[in-house]
Structure formats: C-alpha cells, structure tokens
Backbone as CSV, one residue per row, in Angstrom:
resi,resn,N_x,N_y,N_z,CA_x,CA_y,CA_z,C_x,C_y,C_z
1,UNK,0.823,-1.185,0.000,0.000,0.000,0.000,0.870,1.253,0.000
2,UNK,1.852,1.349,1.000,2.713,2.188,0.476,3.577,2.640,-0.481
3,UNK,3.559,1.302,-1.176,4.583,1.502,-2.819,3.706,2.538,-3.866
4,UNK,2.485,1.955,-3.473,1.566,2.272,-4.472,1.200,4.016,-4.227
5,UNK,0.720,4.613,-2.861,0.520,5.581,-2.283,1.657,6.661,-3.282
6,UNK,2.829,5.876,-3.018,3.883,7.358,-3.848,4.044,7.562,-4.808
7,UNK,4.015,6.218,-5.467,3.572,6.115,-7.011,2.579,6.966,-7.216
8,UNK,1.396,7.061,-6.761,-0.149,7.816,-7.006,0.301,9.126,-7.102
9,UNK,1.260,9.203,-5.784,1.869,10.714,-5.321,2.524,11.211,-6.272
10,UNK,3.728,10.369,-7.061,4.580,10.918,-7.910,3.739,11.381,-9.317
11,UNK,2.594,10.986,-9.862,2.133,11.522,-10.501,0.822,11.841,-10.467
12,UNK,0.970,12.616,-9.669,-0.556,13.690,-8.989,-1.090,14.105,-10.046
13,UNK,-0.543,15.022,-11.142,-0.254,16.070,-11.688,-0.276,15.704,-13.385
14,UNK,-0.746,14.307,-13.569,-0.799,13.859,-14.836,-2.304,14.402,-14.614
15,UNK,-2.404,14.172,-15.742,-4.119,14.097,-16.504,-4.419,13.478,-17.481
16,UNK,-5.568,12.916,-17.598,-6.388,11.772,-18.230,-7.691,12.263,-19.047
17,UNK,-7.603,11.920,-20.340,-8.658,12.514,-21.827,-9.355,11.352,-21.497
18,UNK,-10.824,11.941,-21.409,-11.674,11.368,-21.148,-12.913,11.613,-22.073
19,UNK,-13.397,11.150,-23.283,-14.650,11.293,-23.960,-15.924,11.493,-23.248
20,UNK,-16.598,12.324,-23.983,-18.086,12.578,-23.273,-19.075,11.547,-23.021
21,UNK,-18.830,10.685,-23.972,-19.474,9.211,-23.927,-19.160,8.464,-22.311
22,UNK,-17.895,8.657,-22.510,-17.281,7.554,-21.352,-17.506,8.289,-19.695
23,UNK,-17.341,9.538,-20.003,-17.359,10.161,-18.891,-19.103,9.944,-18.153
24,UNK,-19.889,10.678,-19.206,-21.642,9.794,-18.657,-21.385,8.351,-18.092
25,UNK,-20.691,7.431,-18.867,-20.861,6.145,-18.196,-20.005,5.754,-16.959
26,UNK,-19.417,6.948,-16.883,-18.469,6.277,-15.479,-19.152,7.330,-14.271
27,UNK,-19.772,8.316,-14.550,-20.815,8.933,-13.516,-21.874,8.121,-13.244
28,UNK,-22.272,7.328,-14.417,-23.884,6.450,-14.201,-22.927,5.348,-13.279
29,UNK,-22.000,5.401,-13.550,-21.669,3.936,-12.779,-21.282,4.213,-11.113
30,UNK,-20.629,5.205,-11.437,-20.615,6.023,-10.039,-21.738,5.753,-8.917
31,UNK,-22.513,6.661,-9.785,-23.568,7.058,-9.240,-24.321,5.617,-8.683
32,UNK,-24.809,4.540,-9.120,-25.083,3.888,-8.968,-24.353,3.024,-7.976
33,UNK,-23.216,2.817,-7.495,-22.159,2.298,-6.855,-23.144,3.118,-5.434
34,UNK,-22.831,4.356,-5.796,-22.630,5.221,-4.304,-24.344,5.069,-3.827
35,UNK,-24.927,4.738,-4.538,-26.910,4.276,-3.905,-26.894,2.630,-3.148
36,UNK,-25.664,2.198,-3.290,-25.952,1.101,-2.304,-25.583,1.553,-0.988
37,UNK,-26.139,0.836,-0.048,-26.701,1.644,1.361,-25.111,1.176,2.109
38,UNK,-24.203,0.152,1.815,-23.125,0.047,2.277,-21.660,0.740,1.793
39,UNK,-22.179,1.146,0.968,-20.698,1.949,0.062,-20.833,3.681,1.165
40,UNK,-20.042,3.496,2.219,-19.760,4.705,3.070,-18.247,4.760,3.029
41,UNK,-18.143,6.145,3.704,-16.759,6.122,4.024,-16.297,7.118,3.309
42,UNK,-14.525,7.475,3.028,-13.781,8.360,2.934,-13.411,7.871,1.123
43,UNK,-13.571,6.979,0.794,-13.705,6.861,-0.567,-14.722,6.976,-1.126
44,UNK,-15.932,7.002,-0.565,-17.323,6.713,-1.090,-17.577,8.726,-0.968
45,UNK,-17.236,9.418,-0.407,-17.380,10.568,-0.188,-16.126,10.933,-1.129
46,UNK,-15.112,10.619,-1.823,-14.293,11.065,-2.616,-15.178,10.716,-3.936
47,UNK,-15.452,9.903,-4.083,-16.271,9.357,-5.541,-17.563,10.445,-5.330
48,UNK,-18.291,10.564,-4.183,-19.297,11.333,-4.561,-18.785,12.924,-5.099
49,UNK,-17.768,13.445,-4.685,-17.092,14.557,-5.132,-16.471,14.894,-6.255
50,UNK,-16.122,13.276,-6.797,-15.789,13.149,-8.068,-16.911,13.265,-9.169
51,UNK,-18.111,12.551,-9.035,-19.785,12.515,-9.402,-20.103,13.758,-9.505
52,UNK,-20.523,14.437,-8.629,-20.374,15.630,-8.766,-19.974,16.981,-9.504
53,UNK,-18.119,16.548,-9.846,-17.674,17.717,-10.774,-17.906,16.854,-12.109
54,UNK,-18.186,15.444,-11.832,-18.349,15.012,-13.349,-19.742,15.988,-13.991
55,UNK,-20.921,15.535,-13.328,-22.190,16.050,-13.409,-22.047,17.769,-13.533
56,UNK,-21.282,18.317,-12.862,-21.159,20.168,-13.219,-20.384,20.154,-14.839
57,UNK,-19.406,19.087,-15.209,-18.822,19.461,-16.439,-19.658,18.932,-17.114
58,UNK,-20.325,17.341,-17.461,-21.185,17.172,-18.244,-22.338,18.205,-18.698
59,UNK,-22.861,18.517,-17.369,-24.115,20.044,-17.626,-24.016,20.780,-18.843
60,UNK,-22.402,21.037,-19.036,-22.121,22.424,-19.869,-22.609,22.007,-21.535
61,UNK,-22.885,20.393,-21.582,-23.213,20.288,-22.805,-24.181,21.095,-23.733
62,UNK,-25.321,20.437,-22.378,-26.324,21.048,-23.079,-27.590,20.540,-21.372
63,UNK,-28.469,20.923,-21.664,-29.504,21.078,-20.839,-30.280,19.530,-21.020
64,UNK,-30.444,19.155,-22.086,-30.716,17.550,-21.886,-29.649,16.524,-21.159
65,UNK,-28.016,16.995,-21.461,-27.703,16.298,-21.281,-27.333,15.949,-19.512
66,UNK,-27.225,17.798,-19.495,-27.771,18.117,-17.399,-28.879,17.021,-16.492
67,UNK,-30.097,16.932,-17.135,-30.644,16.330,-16.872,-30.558,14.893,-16.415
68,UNK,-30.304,14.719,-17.830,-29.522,12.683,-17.450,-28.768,12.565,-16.482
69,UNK,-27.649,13.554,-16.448,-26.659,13.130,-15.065,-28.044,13.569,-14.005
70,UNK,-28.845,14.018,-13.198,-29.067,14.425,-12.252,-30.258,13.184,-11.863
71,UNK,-30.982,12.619,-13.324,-31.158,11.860,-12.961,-30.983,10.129,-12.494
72,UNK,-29.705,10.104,-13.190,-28.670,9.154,-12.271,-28.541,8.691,-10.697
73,UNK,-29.158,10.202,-9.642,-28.829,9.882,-8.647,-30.102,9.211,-8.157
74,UNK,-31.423,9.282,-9.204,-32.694,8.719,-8.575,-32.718,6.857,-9.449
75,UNK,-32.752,6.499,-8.564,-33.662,4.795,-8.549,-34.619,4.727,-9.599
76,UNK,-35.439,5.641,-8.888,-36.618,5.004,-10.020,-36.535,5.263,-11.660
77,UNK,-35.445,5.922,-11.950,-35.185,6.229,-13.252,-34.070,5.525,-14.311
78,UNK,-33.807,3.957,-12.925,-33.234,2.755,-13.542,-34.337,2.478,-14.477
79,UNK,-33.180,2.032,-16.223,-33.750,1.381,-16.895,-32.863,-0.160,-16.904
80,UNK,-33.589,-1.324,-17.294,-32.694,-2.336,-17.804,-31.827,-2.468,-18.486
C-alpha cells in the first residue's frame, strides 16, 4: 500500500482525456455504486465529489444532457 501511495503521489499532476461518452458512463456507474446503502466512508465521499464535478462538467453540454446526469442519482429512473 505504500509503494503504491507514492507512485499515485509521484504523478498527482498527470491528466487523463476522457470522452463525453465515457465520462456519462463512469458517472452512471458512479452514481449507482454510491446508492448502495453500504458503500460509506472516505472513498465513497471522494467518488461522490468526483460525481459531482463530473455532473457540473457534463451540464455544460447542453440542458438535456444536465438532466440525465441528475437523474442518475434517482432509482426510479433505472432502466434495464
């Protein structure tokens, strides 16, 4: 755990291209992760923060596409 920790550390400061496609699907997946009633904690509150700025940058698309992320965080708007 510590090898890995400095590794993470040593490249803080990279950044990662992420498509608009992929980015919706890793918020829906998010999002969905963080609605099970056992996913707590100090990672589960980092992912929701992550969800979050995903859902503020997705917004800027467009106003439909605002929507979809927000409704991600509701249940009943699982489809199969």
């Amino acid at each position: 755990m510590a090898a890995a920790t400095r590794e993470m550390h040593a490249i803080r400061l990279s950044r990662i291209h992420v498509h608009v496609a992929e980015a919706m699907g890793l918020l829906g997946t998010i999002q969905l992760a963080l609605r099970h009633p056992k996913n707590t904690g100090a990672t589960a509150d980092r992912m929701r923060l992550l969800a979050q700025q995903l859902e503020t940058w997705l917004g800027r698309v467009g106003p439909a596409t605002a929507k979809l992320c927000e409704l991600g965080w509701n249940p009943e708007e699982d489809t199969e």
